[in-house]
C-alpha positions in Angstrom: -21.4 73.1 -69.3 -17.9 72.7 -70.2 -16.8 73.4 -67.0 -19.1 70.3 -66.1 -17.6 67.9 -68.9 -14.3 68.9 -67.9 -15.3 68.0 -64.3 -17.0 65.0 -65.5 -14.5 63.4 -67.6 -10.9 62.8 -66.2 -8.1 62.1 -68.0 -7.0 58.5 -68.7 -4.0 58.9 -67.0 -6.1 59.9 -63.9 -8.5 57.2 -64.5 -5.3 53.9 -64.5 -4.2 55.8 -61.9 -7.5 55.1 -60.1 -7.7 51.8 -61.4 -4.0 51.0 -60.7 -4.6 52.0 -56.5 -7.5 49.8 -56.5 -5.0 46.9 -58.0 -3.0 47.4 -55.4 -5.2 47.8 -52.3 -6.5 44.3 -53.3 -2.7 42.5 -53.3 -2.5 44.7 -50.0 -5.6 42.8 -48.9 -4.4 39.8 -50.1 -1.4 40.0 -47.9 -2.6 41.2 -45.1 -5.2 38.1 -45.0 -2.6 35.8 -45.6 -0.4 37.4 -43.1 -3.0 37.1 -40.6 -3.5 33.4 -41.2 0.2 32.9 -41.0 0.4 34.7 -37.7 -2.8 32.8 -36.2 -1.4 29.4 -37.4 1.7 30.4 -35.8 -0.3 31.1 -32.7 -1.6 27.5 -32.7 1.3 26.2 -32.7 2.8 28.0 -30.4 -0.2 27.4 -28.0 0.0 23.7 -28.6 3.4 23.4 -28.1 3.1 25.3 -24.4 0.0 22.9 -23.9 2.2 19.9 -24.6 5.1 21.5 -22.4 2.5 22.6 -19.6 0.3 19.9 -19.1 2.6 17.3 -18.3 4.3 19.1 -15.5 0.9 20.4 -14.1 0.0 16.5 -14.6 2.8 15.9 -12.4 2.4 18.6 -9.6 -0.8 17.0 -9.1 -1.7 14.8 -6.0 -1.5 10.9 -7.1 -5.3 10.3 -6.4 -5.9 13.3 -9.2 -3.3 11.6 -11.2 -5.0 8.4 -11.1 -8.3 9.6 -11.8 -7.3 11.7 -14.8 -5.2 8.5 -16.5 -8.8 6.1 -15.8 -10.6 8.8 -17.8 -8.0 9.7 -20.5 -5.6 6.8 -20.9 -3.2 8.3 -22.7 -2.3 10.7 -19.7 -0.4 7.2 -17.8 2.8 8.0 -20.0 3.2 11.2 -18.0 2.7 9.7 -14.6 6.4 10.0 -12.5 8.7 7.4 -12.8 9.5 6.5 -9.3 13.2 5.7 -9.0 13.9 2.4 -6.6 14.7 3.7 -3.5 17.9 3.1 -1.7 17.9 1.5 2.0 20.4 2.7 4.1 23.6 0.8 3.9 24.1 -1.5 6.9 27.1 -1.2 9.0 28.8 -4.4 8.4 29.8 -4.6 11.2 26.0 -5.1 12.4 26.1 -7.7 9.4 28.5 -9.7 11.0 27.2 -9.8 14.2 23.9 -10.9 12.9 25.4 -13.7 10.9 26.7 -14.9 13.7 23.6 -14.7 16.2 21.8 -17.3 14.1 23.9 -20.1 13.5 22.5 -22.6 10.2 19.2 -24.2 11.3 18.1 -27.3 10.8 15.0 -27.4 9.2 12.6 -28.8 11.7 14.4 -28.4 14.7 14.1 -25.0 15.2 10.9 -24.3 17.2 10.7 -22.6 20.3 11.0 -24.9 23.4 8.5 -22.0 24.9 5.5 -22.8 22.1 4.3 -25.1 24.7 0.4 -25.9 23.9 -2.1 -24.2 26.5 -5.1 -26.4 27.4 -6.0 -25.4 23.5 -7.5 -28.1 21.6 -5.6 -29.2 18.6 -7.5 -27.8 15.3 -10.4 -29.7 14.3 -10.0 -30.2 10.3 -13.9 -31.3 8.7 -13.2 -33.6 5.1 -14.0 -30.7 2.4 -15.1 -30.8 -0.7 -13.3 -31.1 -4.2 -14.5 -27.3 -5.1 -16.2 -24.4 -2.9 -17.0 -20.7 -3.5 -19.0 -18.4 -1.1 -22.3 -17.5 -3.5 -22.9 -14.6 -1.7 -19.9 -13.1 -2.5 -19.9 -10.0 -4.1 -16.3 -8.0 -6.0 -16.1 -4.5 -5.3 -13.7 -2.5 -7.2 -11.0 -0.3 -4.7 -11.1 3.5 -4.9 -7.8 5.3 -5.6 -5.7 3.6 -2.8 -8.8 1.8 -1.3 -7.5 -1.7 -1.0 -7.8 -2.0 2.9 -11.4 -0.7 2.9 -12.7 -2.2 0.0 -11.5 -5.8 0.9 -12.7 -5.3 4.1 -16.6 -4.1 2.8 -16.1 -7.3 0.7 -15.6 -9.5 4.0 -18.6 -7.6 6.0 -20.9 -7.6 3.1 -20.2 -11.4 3.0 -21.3 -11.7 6.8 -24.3 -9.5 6.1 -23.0 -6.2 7.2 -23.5 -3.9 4.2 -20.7 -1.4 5.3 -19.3 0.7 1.9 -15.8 1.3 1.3 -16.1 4.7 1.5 -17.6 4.3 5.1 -14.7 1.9 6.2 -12.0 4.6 4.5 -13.6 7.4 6.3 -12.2 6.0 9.6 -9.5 3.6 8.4 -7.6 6.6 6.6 -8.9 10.0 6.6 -6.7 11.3 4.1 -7.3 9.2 0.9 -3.5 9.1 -0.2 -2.6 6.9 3.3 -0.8 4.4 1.7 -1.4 1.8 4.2 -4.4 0.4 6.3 -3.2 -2.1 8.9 -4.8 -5.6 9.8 -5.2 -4.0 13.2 -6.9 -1.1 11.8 -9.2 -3.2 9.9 -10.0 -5.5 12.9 -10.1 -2.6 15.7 -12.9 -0.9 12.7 -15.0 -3.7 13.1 -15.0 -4.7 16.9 -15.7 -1.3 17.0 -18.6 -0.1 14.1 -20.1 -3.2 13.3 -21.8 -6.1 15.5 -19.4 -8.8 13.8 -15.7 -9.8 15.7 -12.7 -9.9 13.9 -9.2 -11.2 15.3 -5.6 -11.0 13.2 -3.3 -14.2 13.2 0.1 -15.3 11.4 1.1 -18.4 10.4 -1.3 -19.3 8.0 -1.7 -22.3 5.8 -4.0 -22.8 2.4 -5.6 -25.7 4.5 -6.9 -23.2 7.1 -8.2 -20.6 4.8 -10.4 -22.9 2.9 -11.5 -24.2 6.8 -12.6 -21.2 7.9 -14.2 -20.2 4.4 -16.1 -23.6 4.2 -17.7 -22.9 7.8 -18.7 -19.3 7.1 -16.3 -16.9 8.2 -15.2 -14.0 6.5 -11.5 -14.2 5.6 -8.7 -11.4 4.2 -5.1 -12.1 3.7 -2.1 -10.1 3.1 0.3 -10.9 0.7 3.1 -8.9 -1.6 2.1 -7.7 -5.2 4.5 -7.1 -7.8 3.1 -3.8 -9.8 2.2 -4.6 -13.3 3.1 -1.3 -14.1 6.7 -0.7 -12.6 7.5 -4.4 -11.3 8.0 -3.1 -8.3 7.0 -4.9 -4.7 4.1 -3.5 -2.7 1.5 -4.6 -0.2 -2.2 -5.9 -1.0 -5.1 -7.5 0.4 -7.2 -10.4 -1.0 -10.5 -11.8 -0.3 -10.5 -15.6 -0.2 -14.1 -17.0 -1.4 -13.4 -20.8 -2.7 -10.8 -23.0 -3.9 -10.9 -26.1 -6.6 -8.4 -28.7 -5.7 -8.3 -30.0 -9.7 -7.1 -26.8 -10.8 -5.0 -26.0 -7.5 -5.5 -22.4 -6.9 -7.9 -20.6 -3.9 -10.5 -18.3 -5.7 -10.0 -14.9 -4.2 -11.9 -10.9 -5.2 -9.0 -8.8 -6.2 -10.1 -5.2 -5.3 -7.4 -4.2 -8.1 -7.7 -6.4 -10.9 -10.9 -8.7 -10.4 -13.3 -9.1 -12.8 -17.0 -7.6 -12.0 -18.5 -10.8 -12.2 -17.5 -11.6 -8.8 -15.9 -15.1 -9.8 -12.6 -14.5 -8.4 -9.8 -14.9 -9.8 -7.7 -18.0 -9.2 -4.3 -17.8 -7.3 -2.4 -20.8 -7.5 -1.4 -22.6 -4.2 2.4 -22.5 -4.6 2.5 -18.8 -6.2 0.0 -17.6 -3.2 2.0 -18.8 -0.5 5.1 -17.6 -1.3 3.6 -14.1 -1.9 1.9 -14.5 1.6 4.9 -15.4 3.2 6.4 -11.7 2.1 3.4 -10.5 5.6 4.4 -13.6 7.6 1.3 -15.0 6.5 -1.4 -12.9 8.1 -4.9 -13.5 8.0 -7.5 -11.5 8.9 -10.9 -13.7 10.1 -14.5 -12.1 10.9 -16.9 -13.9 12.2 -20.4 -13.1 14.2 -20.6 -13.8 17.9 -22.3 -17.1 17.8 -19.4 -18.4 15.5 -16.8 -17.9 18.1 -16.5 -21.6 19.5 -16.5 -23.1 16.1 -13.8 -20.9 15.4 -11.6 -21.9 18.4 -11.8 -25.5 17.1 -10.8 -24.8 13.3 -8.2 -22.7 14.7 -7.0 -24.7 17.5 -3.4 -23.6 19.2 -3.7 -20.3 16.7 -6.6 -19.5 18.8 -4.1 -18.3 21.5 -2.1 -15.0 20.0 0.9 -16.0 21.8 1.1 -19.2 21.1 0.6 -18.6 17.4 3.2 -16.0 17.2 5.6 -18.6 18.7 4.7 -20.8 16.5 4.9 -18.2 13.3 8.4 -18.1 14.7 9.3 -21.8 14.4 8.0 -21.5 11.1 10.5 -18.6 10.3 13.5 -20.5 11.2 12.6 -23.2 9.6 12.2 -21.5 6.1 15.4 -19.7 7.2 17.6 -22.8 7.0 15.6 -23.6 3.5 16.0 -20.4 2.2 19.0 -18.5 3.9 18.9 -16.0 1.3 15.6 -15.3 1.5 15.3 -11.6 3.1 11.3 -12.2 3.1 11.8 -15.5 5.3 14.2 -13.3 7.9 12.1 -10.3 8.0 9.7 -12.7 9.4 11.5 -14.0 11.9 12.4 -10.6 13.3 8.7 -9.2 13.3 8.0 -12.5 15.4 10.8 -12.1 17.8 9.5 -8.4 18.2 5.5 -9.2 19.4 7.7 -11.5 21.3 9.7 -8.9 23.5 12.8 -10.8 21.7 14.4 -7.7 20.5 17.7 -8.3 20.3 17.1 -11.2 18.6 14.5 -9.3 16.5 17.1 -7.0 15.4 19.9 -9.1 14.2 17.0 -10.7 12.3 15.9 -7.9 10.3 20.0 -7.1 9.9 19.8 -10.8 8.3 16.6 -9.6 6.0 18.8 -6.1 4.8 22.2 -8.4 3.9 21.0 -11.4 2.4 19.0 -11.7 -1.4 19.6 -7.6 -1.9 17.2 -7.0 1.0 13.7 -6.2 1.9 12.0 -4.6 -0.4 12.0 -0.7 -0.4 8.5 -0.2 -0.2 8.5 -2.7 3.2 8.2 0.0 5.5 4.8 1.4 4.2 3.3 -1.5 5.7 5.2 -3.5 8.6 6.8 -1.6 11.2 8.4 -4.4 13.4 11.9 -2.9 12.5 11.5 0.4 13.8 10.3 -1.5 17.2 13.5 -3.7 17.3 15.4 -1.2 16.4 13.8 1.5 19.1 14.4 -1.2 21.8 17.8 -1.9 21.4 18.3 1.7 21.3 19.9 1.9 18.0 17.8 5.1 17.3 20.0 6.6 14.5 19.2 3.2 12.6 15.4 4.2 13.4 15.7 7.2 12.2 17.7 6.6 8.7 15.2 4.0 7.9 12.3 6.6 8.6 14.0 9.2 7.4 14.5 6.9 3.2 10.6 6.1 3.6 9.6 9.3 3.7 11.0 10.4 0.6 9.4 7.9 -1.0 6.2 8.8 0.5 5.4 10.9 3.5 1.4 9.0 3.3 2.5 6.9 6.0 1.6 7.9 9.8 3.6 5.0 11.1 6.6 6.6 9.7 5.9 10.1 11.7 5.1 8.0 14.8 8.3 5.8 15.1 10.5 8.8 14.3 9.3 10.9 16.7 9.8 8.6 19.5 13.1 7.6 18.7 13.8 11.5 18.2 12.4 11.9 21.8 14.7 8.9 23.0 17.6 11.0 21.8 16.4 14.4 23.8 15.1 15.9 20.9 11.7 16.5 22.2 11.1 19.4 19.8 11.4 17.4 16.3 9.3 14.4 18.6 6.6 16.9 18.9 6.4 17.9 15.5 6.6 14.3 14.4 3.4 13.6 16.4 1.7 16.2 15.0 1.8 15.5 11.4 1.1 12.0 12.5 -2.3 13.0 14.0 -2.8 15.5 11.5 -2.4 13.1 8.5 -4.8 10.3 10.1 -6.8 12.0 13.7 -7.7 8.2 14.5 -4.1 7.3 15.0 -4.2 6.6 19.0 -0.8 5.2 19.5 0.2 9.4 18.2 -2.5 11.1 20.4 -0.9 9.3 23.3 2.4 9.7 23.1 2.1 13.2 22.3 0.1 13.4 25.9 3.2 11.8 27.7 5.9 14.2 26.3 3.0 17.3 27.0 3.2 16.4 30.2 7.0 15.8 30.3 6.8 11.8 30.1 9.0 9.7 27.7 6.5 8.4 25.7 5.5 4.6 25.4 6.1 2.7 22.5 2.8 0.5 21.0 3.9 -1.9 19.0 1.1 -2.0 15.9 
């Protein structure tokens, strides 16, 4: 029994002893939970802060169609699209500068048209009285995939003449690869003589007065002018639907594929402002029309009707706005693009040396879309020019086939068939519809200089 009590009871001092570990395991508890939560809030932070360091540069190393996408979804993601720094054209030699001042001595304004824009036995364009204010009903805004403008515009113009082509149908052909940064009138007029039962022709020298013309009588009509990027300010190519006009108020109604409104009203671009944005693509329109239409058409369009009379006639209107504007690099780049689908190439190149030393230049996004330099240039053999002036677009953007194409030939002009070869390649790789690469490619195959088409 004793032996029991003494087992039983313990002394005190063994008892707080007890008592006093049991204190302490629960400040060791303590601790250890708040050291835990100190560690996982430090783990938080340290994951956000490699979240915010790695998902802007895995934003970045994305292609821009992902980019694009993401930022339309989560808005906040545009602050960590790229800055793209202006690019730099390639000095010009100034000596080049000087000869091209003095190849083009001051016009008079007026005075400058071609002797050889002689009229054919075309008729002179047959202008109907209009209306105060006209817009196409039928007309219907569709809003441009990433990069889409070319395709979308153009699904505008077909659904307007009852074709009910979809962008995505058009982009399939007109550019394979969706980051193409360009689609060419050409492209868009060979896709339609070509998929569709409509006709479609490209023509310069166009004038507000036409557009509405052609509009009123029911053709289908896309122009090409220069955008300014509400983003960066900086000068690129786009398309625009023309659908109506209103004489009060000034301005043709057109469906931007960009920045339209999906009520389909158009939005309204000012004659004045229109024009001299549509001067920037010598003022090409596009026009599609259905089989029956076609005489109608050659009386609204009248002299234009015949390509080479309207490019010599796109060239009188160059030189004029030349001796109006000789500082206008937009106005000279014009004149050498007409020279060029003129065979004119001398001419053509001292032009475009005019458009890169006057008003700070062409723009440096020019070459994405018009490629009547490289042409000029090519012909006059001037191939190092050629290939400098390939060589800055493609660090801007190598999503432009053209680019490839002209740099190979002027590559194989130099003997250096391997690099041409290449060239051609990533050409037809980029965009397998691209003809003028397939067949030049053939010619140096077969151990042929290759041919130069002018697009």
């Amino acid at each position: 029994m004793s032996r029991g009590k003494l087992n039983y009871r313990r002394p005190l001092y063994e008892a707080g002893a007890v008592y006093g570990t049991r204190g302490s395991l629960r400040r060791r508890s303590s601790t250890w939970v708040w050291g835990c939560g100190f560690l996982a809030g430090l783990s938080c932070i340290g994951m956000v802060l490699v979240a915010m360091i790695a998902i802007p540069i895995t934003f970045r190393l994305l292609p821009a169609d992902l980019q694009s996408r993401i930022s339309g979804r989560l808005p906040f993601m545009r602050v960590f699209i790229p800055t793209r720094e202006v690019a730099q054209l390639p000095t010009l030699d100034p000596a080049r500068a000087t000869a091209a001042a003095a190849s083009f001595s001051t016009p008079t304004p007026g005075g400058s048209r071609l002797a050889t824009a002689t009229p054919t036995m075309l008729p002179t364009a047959t202008y109907a009285p209009l209306p105060a204010t006209f817009r196409v009903e039928n007309a219907r805004w569709i809003a441009q995939k990433w990069n889409n403008c070319g395709p979308a515009n153009l699904a505008q113009v077909l659904n307007i003449m009852g074709d009910s082509v979809k962008q995505e149908t058009a982009a399939a052909w007109l550019k394979p690869d969706i980051n193409d940064a360009n689609v060419s009138p050409w492209q868009i007029a060979a896709y339609t003589n070509q998929f569709t039962q409509l006709r479609s022709l490209v023509r310069y020298n166009g004038e507000i007065a036409l557009l509405k013309q052609l509009i009123y009588n029911g053709f289908g009509v896309l122009i090409e002018t220069g955008l300014y990027d509400h983003d960066d300010g900086q000068w690129l190519g786009h398309y625009l639907t023309v659908i109506g006009w209103d004489d009060a108020g000034g301005y043709l109604l057109g469906l931007d594929t960009l920045t339209n409104s999906e009520d389909a009203r158009g939005i309204h671009e000012e004659y004045t402002d229109l024009d001299s944005r549509w001067q920037h693509f010598n003022r090409t329109y596009v026009v599609v029309y259905r089989p029956d239409q076609e005489s109608r058409l050659r009386e609204i369009m009248g002299l234009a009707w015949d390509a080479k009379v309207n490019i010599q006639l796109a060239l009188g209107k160059a030189l004029d706005e030349t001796a109006r504007q000789q500082d206008n690099p937009f106005a000279w780049f014009n004149v050498g693009t007409n020279y060029t689908m003129l065979g004119e190439y001398a001419q053509a190149a001292a032009a475009f040396d005019r458009a890169r030393s006057v008003g700070g230049g062409w723009p440096w996004r020019m070459l994405w879309y018009q490629f009547a330099p490289y042409v000029a240039y090519y012909k006059t053999g001037a191939y190092d020019v050629v290939i400098s002036l390939a060589n800055t677009t493609a660090i801007q953007t190598r999503y432009v086939e053209e680019t490839n194409y002209y740099r190979a030939l002027a590559y194989a002009a130099t003997g250096a068939n391997t690099q041409a070869i290449s060239e051609l390649q990533s050409a037809i790789s980029f965009n397998p519809n691209f003809e003028p690469a397939k067949q030049a490619l053939n010619q140096l195959r077969n151990g042929q200089q290759p041919t130069l088409e002018f697009m």
